[in-house]
N, C-alpha and C positions, 0 to 999 in steps of 0.2 A: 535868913537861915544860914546855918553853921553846919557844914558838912565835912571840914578841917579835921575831924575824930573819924573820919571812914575810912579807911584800907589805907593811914599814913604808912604803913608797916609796909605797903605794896609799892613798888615804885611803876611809874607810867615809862610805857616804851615811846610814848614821843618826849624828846627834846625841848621842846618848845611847846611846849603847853601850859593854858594860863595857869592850869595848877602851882606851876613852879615858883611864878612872881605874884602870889596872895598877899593881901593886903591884911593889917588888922580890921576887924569886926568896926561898920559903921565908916570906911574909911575909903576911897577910891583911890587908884591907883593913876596919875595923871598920865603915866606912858603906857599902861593897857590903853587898848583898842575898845573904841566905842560901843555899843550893841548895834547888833545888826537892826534891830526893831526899836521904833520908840516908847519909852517907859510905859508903862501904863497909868489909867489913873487910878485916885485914890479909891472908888469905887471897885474896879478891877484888881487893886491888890487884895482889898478887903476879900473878894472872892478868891482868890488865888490863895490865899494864907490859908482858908476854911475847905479844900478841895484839896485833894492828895495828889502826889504827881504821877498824871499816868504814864511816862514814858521811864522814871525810874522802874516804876512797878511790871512792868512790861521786860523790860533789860533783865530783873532777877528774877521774875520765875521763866525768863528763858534760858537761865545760868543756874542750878541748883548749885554747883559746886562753891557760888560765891554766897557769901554772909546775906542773909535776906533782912529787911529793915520793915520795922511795921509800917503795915499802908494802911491805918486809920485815917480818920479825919481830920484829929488833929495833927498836928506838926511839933518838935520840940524847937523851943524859940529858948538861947540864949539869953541871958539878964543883961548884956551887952548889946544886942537887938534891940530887944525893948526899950530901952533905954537911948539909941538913936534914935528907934521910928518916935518916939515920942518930941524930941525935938528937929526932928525933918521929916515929916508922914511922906514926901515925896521921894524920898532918898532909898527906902526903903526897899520898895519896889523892884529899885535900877541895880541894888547891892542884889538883891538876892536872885537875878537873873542871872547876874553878872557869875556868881557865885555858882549856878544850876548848870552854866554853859561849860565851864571845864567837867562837870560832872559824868554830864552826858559824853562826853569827848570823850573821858575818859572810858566810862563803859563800853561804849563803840569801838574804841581800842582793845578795847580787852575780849571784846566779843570777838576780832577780827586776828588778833592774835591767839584767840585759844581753839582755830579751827584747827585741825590735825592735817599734816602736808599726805595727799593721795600718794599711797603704797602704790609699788611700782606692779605689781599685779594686777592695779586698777588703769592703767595705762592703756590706752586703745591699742592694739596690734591690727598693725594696717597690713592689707591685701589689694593683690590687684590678681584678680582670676580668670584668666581667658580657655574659650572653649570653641576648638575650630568648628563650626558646622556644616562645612560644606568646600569643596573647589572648584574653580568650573572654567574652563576652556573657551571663549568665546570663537579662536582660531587656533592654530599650531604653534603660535608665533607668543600667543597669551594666556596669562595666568591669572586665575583672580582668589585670595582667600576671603572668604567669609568667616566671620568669630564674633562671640560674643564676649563682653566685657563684665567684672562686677568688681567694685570696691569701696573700699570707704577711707581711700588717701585723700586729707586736704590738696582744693585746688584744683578738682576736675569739679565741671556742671551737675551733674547727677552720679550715680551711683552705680546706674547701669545701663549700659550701649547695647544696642540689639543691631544684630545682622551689620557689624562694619565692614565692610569692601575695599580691601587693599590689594594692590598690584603686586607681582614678586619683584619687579625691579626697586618697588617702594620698601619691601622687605629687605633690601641688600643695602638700600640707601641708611636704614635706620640703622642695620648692624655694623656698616662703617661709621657710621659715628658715634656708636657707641665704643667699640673697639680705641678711638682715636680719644674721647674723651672720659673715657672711666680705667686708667692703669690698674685700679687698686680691684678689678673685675676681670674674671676668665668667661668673655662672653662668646657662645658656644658659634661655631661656624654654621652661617645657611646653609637648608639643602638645595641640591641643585634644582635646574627649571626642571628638569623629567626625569625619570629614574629608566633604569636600563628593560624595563616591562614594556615601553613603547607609549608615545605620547597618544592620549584616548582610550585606554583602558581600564577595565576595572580596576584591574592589580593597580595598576600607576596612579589611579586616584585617593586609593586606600592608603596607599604607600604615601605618596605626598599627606594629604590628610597628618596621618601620622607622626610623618618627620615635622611637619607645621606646628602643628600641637605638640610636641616636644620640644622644640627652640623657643614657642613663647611659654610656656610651663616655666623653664630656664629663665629666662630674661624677666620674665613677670615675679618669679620668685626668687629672685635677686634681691638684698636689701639698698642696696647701691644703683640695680640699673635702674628698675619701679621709680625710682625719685627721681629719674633723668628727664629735665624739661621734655626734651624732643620726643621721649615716651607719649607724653601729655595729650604732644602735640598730633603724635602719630596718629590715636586714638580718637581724638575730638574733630580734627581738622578734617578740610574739605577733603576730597580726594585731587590728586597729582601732589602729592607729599613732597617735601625737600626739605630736608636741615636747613634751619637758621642761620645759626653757628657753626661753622665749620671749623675744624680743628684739626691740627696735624701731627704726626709723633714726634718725641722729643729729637729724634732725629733721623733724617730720610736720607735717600742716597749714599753719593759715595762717604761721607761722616760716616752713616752707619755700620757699611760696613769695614770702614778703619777700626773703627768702635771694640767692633767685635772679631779684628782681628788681636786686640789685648787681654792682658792678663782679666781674670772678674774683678772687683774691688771686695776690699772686706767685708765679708759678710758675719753679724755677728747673729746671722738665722740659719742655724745648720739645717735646718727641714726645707727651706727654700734652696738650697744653696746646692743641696744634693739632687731637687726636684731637674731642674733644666736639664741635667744632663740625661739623665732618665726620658723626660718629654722628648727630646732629641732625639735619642734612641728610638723609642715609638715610632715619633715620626715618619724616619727613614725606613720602618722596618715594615709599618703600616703602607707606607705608601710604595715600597719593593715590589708587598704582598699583593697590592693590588693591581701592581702590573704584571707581575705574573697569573692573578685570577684573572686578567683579562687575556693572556694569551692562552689558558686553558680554555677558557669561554669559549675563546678562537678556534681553536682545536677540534673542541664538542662541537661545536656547530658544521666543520668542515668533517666529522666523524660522520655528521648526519647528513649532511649530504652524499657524502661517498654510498652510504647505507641504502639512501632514497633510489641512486644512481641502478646500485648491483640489484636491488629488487624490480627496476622497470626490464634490466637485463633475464632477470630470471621470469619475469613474464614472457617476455620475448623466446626464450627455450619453449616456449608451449605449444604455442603455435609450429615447429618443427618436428616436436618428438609425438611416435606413432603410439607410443606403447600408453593405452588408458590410465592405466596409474601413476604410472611416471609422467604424465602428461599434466593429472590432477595437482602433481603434488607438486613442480614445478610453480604450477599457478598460486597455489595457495602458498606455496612459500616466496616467493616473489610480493604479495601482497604483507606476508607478515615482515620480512625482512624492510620493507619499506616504510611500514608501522614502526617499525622499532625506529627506522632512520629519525622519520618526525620527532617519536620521544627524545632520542637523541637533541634533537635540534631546542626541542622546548627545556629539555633540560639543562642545557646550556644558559639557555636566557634565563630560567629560577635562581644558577649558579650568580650570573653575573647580576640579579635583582637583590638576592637575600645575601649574599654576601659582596660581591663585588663593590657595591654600592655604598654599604657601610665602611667598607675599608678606605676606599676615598676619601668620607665623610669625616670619619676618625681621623685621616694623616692632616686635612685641615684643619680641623679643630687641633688637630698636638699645633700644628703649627701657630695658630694664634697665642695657644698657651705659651710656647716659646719665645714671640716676639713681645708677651705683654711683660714674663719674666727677664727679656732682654731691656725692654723698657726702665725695669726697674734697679736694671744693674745702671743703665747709662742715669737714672735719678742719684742712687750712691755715690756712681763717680762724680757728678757734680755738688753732690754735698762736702765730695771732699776738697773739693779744688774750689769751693766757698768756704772751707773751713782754712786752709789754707792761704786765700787770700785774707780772711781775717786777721791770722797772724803776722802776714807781711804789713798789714797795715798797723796793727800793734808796736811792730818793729819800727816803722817809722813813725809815728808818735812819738816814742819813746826816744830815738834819735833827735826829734825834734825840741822837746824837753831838756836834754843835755847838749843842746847848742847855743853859743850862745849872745847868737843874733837868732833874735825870734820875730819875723814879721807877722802880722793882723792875717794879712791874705790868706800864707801859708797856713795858720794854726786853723783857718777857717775848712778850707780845702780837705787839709788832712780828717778833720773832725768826720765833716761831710762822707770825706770816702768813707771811713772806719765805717758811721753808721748803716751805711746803704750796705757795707758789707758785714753787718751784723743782721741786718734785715733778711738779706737775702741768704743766709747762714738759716735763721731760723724760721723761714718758708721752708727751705729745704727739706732741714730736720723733720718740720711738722709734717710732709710732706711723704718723706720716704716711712716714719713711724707706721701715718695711716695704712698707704699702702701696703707696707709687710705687714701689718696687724688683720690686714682684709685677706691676703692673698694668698697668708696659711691654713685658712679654715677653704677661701676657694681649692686652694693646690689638693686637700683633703675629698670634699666635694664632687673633683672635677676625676679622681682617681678613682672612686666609686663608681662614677655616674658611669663611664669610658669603659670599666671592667665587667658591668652591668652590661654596656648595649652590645660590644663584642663576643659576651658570653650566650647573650638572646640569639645575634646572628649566626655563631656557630651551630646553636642546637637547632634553630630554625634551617640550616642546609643540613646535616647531619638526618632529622628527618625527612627532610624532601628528597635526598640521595635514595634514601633507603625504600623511600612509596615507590621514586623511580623506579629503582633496581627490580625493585618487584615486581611492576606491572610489567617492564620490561621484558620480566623470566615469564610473567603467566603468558605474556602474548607468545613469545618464544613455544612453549610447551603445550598452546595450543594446534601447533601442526603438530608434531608428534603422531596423533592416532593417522591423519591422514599419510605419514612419511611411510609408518610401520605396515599403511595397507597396501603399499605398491604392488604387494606379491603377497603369494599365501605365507610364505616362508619369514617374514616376519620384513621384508624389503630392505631401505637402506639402513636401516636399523642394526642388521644383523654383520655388520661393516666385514663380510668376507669370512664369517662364521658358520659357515655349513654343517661340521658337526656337531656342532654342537645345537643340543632340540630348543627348539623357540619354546618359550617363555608365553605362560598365558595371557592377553593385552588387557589393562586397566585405561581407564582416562581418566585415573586419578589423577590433579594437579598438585604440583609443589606447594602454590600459594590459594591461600582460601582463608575466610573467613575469622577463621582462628588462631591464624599467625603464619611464618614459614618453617615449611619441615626441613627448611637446610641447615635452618640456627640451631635446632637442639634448646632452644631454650623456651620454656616454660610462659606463654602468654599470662600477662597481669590480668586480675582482678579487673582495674577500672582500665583495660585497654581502651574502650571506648572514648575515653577520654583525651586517650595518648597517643600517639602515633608510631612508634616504639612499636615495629613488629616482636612480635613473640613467635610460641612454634604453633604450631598446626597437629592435630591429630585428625589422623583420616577418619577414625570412625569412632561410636560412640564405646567400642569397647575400650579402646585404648584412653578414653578418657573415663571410665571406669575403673581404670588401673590407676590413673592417678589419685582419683577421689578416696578409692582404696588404702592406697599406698600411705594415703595424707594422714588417713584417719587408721592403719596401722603404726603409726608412729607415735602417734597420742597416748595407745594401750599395749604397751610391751606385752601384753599376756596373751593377746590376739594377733600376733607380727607372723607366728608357723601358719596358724589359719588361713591369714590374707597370701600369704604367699601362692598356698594349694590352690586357692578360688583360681588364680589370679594365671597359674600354669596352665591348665584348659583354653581360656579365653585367648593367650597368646599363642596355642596351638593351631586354634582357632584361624587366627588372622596370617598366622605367617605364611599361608599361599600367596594371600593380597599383599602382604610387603617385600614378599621377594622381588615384585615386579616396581614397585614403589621407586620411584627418584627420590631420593637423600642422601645422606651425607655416607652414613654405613653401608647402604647397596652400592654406590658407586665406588667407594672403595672395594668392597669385595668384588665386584667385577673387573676394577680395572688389574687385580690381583691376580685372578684367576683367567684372565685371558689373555689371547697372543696374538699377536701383527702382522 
């Protein structure tokens, strides 16, 4: 068979394929290669001529795009064929294998070549997803995280880890080596062994928990740390963990800080280059702030004690004074004033939990960020002081060249140096590229993430001040009725007030249910939701007046009406708000009265 007329218009992408060195019709090639099989016989060609090929037939209707060839029974045979097998029936055979096997070759090239290279959307996107489930304290002294694992990066045993048990010491262990071995990563500072809510508590569990599950969120959704052997190892390995590989920064000690008593080197990444000074600032500012929230901490807590102290003293009045009411009120205000101490005291430790604690967390974290971008200043400088020594070695080549005594040894030497210092030039280079190419999208990242958890912490103390404050005022405001009944005359209430007529008594409170009536402001819809006091309305008229008010504003042609309705009802209640604590009675009394 004569296949020499199929696809010559195509050329084969291998090289070296028998196609290239064809022989003429009837003619063997004595430096081709043998067949792999021996010939057949004359029987077996007979049948081989009479029988179509099925693997050509197979190759093109798996290819429609290529020319299809009839798969009859017959075969077209050359008059040059014929005309061999007639005088070598045995020859026949061996030509037309010979002939069939670049064929095939070729088709399978061409199959393997015409598959389409996978778009990059087809590309796996790998994960590593952990979920803390639990911490647990065996002693005072120890920590344990439980978490679950799920991924599909090459290179771990399965897919998914249940219930892994790592120690916090083993958590510090993994985050110093990642810190020491990934420059071109901002990997986020541990949090500490307990948080300032007190070790064995619920808060301090929830809290850990949390801060856990956000450091490995961080680290696991890293594209840089996720690859990091020791991750691997963290995960699969026995328990009592320890880095392998230890590794140290590019430079420790007193170098370092020579280092960075210099100028920066060039930086041709203004967004980096602007970044450190900024992290520094935080830094210092972060970590100021949180020594002074811990001496306010100090403060509150020493407030509430004092508080605890005058209210065991104001019991102690009771037991001396004759007079029944003065005697009652003593007592009970002794016990409130010692209430408030405690809140006092516990509100000190929310201070120093919800914020104080983050404020530490964030000065270390700036701080890592600052040693990894001091890191990569001290990589620059030595890119440059290898780029530098390149040219020194250039220079002396080149001296050496126009000398002219030239010794073997020397020209050997010199070569030697140049290249080790072209080598060590272009680790460099490759080197500092990556890392600034990583460190711009972390610097971005790590400035979101920082603005985000200080933003949580503030509103998280800003409401917890404000629950304080309040329960603090309602405890406060529940002596009141007993203060005011020491006497008929309205007691120590009427602070030296005699003519003036008492005031009819309410035990209406400031704070309730619907917000506080000191803010004047307008409780939200989904209060429930929010912790954000609003105001309070004592009764349902005055929230009648709102709903009113709301819905004269919608119909300007109904605004005189709502007004009239709305005059009665506040006639109505202004006995009960003369006597009312807020913001407007206490001004007008402290207006209208005298000391």
């Amino acid at each position: 068979m004569d296949y020499s007329t199929i696809q010559d218009h195509e050329q084969s992408p291998w090289a070296t394929s028998p196609q290239h060195s064809r022989t003429p019709s009837g003619q063997v090639d004595p430096s081709s290669p043998s067949p792999a099989h021996p010939p057949p016989t004359i029987s077996e060609a007979n049948d081989t001529s009479t029988r179509p090929s099925q693997d050509t037939t197979v190759v093109e209707n798996g290819h429609p795009d290529e020319p299809s060839t009839p798969s009859t029974g017959q075969q077209v045979v050359s008059p040059e064929q014929t005309q061999a097998s007639q005088f070598s029936p045995q020859l026949s055979p061996q030509v037309e294998q010979t002939q069939q096997f670049p064929q095939k070759t070729q088709r399978s090239a061409q199959r393997y070549h015409n598959q389409r290279p996978r778009s990059r959307q087809e590309q796996p996107v790998y994960r590593l997803q952990p979920r803390v489930t639990g911490v647990e304290r065996p002693t005072r002294k120890e920590l344990f995280i439980r978490f679950d694992v799920h991924t599909n990066l090459p290179g771990y045993r399965t897919t998914q880890f249940r219930d892994v048990r790592r120690t916090h010491t083993e958590f510090v262990k993994l985050a110093d080596h990642l810190v020491s071995a990934n420059p071109e990563a901002f990997v986020p500072a541990m949090p500490p062994f307990a948080t300032s809510a007190g070790v064995g508590t619920d808060e301090d569990d929830a809290k850990m928990k949390i801060y856990m599950q956000r450091w490995l969120s961080v680290v696991c959704g890293n594209d840089v740390l996720m690859r990091d052997d020791e991750v691997n190892r963290f995960i699969e390995g026995d328990p009592g963990y320890s880095p392998v590989y230890k590794r140290s920064q590019p430079a420790t000690g007193v170098r370092r800080k020579v280092i960075k008593q210099f100028a920066p080197p060039p930086d041709d990444t203004p967004e980096l280059q602007e970044a450190r000074p900024i992290v520094k600032r935080f830094y210092l500012g972060a970590m100021d702030a949180g020594q002074k929230m811990d001496k306010t901490v100090k403060a509150r807590r020493n407030l509430g004690l004092a508080e605890a102290d005058l209210g065991q003293r104001f019991q102690a009045l009771n037991e001396q004074e004759i007079h029944p009411g003065l005697k009652h009120a003593y007592r009970k205000l002794g016990r409130v004033v010692q209430t408030v101490g405690d809140m006092h005291a516990a509100q000190g430790t929310a201070e120093a939990t919800v914020l104080g604690d983050p404020l530490h967390h964030l000065s270390n974290d700036a701080f890592i960020v600052k040693e990894t971008l001091t890191n990569r200043h001290i990589i620059l400088r030595d890119l440059v002081q290898a780029q530098q020594a390149v040219r020194s070695k250039l220079s002396a080549t080149d001296r050496l060249k126009a000398s002219s005594s030239v010794r073997r040894d020397k020209v050997d030497e010199a070569i030697t140096a140049l290249d080790e210092a072209r080598s060590q030039e272009n680790y460099l280079a490759q080197k500092s590229a990556r890392v600034t190419h990583h460190l711009v999208f972390e610097q971005r990242a790590w400035f979101a993430r920082t603005a985000a958890e200080l933003r949580a912490s503030i509103r998280e103390l800003v409401v917890r001040e404000i629950e304080a404050e309040r329960r603090a005022l309602a405890t406060l405001e529940s002596v009141r009725p007993d203060v005011r009944a020491v006497d008929a005359s309205g007691g120590l209430s009427r602070l030296g007030r005699e003519a003036t007529p008492a005031r009819r008594q309410t035990a209406q409170n400031s704070q309730g249910p619907k917000g506080d009536a000191w803010s004047g402001v307008n409780r939200r819809a989904d209060g429930l939701n929010r912790s954000i006091s609003g105001s309070f309305v004592a009764t349902a008229g005055g929230s009648g007046e709102t709903e009113e008010g709301a819905a004269a504003q919608d119909d300007n042609g109904s605004r005189g009406g709502s007004r009239n309705r709305n005059v009665g009802n506040f006639e109505e209640q202004q006995d009960d708000d003369t006597d009312r604590v807020d913001a407007r009675n206490a001004a007008s009394r402290l207006a209208a009265s005298t000391f």
